[in-house]
C-alpha positions as CSV (number, residue, x, y, z in Angstrom):
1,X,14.4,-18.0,-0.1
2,X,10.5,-16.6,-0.4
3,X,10.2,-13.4,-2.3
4,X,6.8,-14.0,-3.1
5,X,5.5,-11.5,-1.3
6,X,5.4,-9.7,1.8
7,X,2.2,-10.9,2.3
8,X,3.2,-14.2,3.3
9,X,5.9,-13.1,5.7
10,X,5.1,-14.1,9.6
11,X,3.5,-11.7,12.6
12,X,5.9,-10.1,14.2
13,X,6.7,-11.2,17.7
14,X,5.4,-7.9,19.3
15,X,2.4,-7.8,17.9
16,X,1.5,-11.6,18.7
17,X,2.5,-10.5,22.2
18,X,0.0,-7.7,22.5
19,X,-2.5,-9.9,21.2
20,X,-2.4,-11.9,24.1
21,X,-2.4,-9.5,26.2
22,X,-5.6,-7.8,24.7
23,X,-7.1,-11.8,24.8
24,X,-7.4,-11.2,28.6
25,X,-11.1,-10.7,30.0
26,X,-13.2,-8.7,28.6
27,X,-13.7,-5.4,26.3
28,X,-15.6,-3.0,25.0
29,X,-17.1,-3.9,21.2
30,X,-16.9,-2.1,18.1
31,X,-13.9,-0.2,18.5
32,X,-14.9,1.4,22.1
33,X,-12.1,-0.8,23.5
34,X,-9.0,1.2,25.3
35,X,-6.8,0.4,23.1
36,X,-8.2,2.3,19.8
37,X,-7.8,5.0,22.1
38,X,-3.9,4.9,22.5
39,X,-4.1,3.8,18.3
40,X,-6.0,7.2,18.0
41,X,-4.4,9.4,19.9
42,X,-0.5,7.4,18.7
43,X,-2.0,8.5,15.2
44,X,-2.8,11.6,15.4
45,X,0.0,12.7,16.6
46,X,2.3,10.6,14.5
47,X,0.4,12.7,11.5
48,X,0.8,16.1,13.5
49,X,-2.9,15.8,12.5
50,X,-5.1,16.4,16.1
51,X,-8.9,16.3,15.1
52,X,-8.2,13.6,12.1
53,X,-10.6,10.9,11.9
54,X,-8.9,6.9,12.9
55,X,-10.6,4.2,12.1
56,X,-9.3,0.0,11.8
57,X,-9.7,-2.6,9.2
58,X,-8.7,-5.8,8.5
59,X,-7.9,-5.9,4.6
60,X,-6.2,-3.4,2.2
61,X,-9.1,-3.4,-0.5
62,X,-11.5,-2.9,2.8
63,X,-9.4,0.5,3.3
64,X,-9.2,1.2,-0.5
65,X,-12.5,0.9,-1.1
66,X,-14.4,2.9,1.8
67,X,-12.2,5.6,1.9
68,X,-12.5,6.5,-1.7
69,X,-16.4,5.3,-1.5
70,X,-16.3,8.2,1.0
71,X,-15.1,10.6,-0.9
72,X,-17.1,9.9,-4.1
73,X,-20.4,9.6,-5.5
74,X,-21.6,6.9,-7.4
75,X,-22.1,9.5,-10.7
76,X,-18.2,9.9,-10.4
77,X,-15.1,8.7,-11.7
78,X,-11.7,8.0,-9.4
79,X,-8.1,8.8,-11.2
80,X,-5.8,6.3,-10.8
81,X,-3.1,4.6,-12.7
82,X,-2.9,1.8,-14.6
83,X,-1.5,-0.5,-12.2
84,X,-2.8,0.5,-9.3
85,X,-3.9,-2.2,-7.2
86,X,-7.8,-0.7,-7.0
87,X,-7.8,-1.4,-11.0
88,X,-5.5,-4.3,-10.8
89,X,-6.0,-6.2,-7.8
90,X,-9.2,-5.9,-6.1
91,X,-11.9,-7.2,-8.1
92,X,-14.2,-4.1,-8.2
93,X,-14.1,-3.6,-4.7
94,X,-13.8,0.2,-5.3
95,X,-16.9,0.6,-7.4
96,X,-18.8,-2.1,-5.1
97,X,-18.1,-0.3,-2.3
98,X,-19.4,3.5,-3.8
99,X,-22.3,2.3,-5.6
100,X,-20.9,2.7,-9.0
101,X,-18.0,5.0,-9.5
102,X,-15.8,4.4,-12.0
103,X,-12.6,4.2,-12.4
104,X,-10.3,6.3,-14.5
105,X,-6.8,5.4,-15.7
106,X,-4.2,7.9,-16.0
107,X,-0.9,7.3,-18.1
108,X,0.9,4.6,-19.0
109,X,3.1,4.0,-15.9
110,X,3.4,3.3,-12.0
111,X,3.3,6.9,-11.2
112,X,1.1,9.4,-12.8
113,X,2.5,12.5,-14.1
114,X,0.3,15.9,-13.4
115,X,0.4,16.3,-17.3
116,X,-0.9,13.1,-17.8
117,X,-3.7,13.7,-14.7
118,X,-4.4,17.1,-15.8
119,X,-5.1,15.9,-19.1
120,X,-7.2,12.6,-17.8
121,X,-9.4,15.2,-15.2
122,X,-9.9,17.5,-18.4
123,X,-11.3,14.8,-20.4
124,X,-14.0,14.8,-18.1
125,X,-17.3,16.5,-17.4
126,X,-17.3,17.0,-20.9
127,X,-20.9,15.7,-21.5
128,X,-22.9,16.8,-19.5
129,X,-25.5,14.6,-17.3
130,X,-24.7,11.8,-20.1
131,X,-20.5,10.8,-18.4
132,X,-19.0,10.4,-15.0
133,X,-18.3,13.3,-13.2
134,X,-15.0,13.9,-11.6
135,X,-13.9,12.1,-8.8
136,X,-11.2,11.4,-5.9
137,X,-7.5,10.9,-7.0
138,X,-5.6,7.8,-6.2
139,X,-2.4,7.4,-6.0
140,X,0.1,4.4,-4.4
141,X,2.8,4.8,-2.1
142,X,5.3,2.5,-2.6
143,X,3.7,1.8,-6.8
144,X,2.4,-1.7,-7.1
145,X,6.0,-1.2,-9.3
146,X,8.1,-1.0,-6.6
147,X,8.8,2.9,-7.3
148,X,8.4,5.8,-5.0
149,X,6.7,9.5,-5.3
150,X,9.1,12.3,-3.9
151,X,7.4,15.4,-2.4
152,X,8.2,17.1,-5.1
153,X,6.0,14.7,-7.2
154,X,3.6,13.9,-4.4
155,X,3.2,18.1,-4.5
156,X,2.8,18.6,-8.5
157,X,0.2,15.6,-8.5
158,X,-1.6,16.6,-5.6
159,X,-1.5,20.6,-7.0
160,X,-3.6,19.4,-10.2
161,X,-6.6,18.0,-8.3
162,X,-6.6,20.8,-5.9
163,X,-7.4,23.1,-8.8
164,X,-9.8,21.0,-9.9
165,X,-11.4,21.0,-6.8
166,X,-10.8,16.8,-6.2
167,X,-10.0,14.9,-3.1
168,X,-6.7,13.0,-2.8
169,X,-6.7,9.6,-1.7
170,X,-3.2,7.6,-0.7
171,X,-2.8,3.7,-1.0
172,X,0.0,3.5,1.5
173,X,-0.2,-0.5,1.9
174,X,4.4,0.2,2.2
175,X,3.3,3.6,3.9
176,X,6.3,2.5,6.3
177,X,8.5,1.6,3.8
178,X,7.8,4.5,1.2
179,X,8.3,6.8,4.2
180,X,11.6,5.1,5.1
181,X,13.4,5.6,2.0
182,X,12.4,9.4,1.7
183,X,13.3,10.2,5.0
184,X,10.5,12.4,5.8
185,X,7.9,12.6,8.0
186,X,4.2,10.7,8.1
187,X,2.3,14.5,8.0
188,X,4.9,15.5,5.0
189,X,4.3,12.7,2.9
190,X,0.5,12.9,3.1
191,X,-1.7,16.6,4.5
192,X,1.2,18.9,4.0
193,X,1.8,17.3,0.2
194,X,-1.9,17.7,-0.4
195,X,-3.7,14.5,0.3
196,X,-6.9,14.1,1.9
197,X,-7.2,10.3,3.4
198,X,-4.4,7.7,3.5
199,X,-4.5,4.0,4.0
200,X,-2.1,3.3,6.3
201,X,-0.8,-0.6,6.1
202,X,0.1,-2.9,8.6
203,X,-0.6,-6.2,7.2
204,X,2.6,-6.2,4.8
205,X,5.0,-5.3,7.7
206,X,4.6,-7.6,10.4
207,X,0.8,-7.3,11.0
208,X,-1.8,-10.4,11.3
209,X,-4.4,-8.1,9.5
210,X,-5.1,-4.4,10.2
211,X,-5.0,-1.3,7.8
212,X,-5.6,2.5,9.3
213,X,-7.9,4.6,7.4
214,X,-7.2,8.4,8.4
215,X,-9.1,11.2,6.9
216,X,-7.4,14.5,7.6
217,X,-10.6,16.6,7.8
218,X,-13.1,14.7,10.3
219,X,-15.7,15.7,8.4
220,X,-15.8,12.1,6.5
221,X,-16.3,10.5,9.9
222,X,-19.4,10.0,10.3
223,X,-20.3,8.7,6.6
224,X,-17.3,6.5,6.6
225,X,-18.4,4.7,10.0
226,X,-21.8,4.1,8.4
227,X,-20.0,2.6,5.3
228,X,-18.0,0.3,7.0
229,X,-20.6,-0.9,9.2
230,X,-22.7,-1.4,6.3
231,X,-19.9,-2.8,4.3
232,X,-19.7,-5.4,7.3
233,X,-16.2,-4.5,8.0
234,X,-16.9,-3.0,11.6
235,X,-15.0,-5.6,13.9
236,X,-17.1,-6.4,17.1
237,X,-14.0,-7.8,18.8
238,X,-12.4,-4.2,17.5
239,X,-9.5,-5.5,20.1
240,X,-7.5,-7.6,18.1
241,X,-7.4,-5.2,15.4
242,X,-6.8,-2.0,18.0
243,X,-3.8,-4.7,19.6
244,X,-1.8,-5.2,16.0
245,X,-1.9,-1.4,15.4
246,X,-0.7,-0.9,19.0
247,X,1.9,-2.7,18.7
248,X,3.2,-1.8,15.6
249,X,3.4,2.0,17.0
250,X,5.1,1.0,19.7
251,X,8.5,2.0,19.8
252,X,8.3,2.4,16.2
253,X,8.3,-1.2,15.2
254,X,6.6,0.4,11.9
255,X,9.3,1.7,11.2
256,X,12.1,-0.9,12.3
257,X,10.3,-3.5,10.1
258,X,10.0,-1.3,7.5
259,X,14.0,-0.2,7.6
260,X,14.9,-4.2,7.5
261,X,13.1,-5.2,4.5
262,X,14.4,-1.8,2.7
263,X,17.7,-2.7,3.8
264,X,17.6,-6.5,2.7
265,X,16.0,-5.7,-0.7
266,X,19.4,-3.3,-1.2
267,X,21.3,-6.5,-0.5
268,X,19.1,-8.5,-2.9
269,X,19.9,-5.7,-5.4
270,X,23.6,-5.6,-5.3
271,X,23.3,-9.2,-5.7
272,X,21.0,-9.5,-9.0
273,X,23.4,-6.3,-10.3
274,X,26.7,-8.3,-9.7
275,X,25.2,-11.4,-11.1
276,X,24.4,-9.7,-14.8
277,X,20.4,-9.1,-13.8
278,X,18.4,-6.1,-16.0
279,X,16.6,-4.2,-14.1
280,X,12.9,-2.4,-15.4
281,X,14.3,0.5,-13.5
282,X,16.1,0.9,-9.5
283,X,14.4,-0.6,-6.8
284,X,13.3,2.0,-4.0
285,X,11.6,0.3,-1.3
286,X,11.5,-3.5,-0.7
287,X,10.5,-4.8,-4.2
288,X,12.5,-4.9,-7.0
289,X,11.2,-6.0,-10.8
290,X,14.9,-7.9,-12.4
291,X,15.2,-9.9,-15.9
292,X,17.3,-13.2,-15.3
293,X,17.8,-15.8,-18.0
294,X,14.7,-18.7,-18.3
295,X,17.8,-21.2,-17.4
296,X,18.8,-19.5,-14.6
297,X,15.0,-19.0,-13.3
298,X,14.8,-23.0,-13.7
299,X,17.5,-23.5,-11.9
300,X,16.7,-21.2,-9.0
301,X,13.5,-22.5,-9.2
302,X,14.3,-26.2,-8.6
303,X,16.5,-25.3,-5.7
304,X,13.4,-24.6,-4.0
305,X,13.2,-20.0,-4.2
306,X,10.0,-18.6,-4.3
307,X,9.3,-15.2,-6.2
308,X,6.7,-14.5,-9.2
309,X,7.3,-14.3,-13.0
310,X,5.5,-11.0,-14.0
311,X,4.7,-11.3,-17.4
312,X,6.2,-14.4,-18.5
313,X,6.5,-17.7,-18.8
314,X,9.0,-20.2,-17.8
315,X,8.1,-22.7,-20.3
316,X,10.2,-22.4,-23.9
317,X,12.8,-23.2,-25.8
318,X,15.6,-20.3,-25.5
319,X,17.6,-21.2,-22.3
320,X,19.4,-17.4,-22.5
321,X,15.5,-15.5,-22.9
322,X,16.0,-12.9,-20.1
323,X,12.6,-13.5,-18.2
324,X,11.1,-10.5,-15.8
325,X,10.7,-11.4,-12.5
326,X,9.2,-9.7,-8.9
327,X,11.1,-10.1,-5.9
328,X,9.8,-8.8,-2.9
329,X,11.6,-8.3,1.2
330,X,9.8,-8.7,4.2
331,X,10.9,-7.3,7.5
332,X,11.6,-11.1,8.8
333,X,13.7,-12.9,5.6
334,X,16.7,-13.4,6.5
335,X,20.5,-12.2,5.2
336,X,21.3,-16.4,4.8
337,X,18.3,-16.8,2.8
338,X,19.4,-14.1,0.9
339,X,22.6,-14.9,0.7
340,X,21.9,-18.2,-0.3
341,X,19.9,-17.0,-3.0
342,X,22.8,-15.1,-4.5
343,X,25.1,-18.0,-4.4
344,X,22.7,-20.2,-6.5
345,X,22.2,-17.3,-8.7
């Protein structure tokens, strides 16, 4: 009963497999090894995107952070919202990694609006040599909320910072999952709506610990492969990271893990909705955010489930306090647990 995180769910299978494979003799270094090439090319034409750049990394905030420290300069500001995980959840990383650019906050929600970007970009450039100058735009697909950008959105967001001449930047760490309930395609959800670079996750869907970083025109190559070397996150045994990827492209496994964990949060949904739960609003992807009573909490708690409070405290005095909770599905948890969950609840 773990809903902690999809973080701590287990490799898949597959890609363990592959990696034992790639563990045979020897390879090239530094991502010369055959397999990039297969990631590459599998990439490339997964993104209906030929000459884009692919490159490997091991951590989310690693991806975050050069990719927008390659589209910005340290004088500038990135636009992101207020619970994005570069502001929330990555200890600077983002303005380490550029040298200094800050970062901007746009709105109040999960999603920014292109009001409330339009409005944040304008504020800008507005003194001169003495304020950051505008930057890339961020934005996170699946939110750090659990929500989900249509085209439609992904189009009116991405429209504002095209006429103000910014790059767009996607955290896809649930790429797979995002893409999954939208039912479009990678190249549709990313160039053809208007962004610029994507991170494409791994880790949180069966990977051991590889993100994609895939800039659409490959003229950030060069700079980014200087940055990551320089950031120290070029790999010399590039193969075990080239193997993950691999094997999550392979017969889609991306997407199969990312259909399960979709489908199991649903299940987990119509559970917490039969059982009286309030939801902060519908759950899109694989996470859901759900009020339960502190008594109930305590009670699920000490039968051993695993999930996060998020922003509020078990300890107190009213049993029937409806508490906010995360719950998050991985590809691997399984409908018993689930099930077993919904009982106690």
């Amino acid at each position: 009963m773990f809903f902690a995180s999809d973080n701590s769910g287990p490799v898949h299978g597959q890609v363990l497999d592959l990696l034992t494979q790639a563990n045979q003799g020897f390879a090239m270094a530094y991502g010369a090894d055959d397999l990039m090439d297969e990631v590459r090319a599998r990439l490339r034409d997964l993104f209906e995107a030929p000459e884009a750049a692919v490159y490997l990394v091991a951590t989310g905030t690693a991806a975050n952070s050069l990719a927008l420290a390659t589209l910005s300069q340290p004088w500038q500001t990135v636009f992101c919202t207020r619970v994005a995980h570069i502001h929330e959840d990555e200890c600077n990383a983002p303005e380490f990694y550029s040298g200094g650019a800050k970062l901007t906050l746009v709105g109040d929600g999960d999603r920014m609006t292109p009001a409330d970007l339009r409005s944040a970009i304008e504020a800008e450039e507005t003194r001169g040599v003495h304020g950051p100058q505008r930057g890339p735009v961020s934005i996170t697909q699946v939110t750090e909320r659990g929500t989900i950008y249509s085209l439609d959105q992904l189009n009116a967001v991405t429209k504002i910072a095209q006429d103000h001449g910014l790059p767009v930047h996607m955290d896809g760490a649930r790429f797979a999952n995002a893409l999954v309930a939208l039912g479009c395609s990678p190249a549709e959800m990313t160039w053809k709506a208007g962004v610029d670079a994507v991170s494409f996750g791994g880790t949180k869907n069966g990977c051991m610990g590889v993100e994609a970083v895939i800039f659409f025109d490959p003229k950030h190559a060069w700079e980014f492969e200087l940055r990551r070397k320089r950031g120290a996150h070029l790999f010399s045994k590039h193969r075990f990271l080239s193997a993950q990827m691999a094997a999550y492209l392979k017969d889609d496994l991306w997407l199969t893990c990312a259909q399960a964990a979709n489908a199991k949060c649903a299940r987990l949904v119509d559970g917490l909705r039969t059982a009286g739960a309030e939801f902060l609003h519908e759950s899109q992807a694989n996470m859901v955010f759900a009020a339960l009573p502190r008594s109930t909490h305590e009670r699920l708690f000490a039968a051993g489930a695993q999930y996060h409070l998020w922003g509020a405290n078990l300890e107190g005095d009213n049993s029937e306090e409806m508490l906010t909770a995360r719950f998050v599905c991985d590809w691997s948890i399984s409908e018993t647990d689930i099930d077993r969950f919904l009982r106690l609840l």
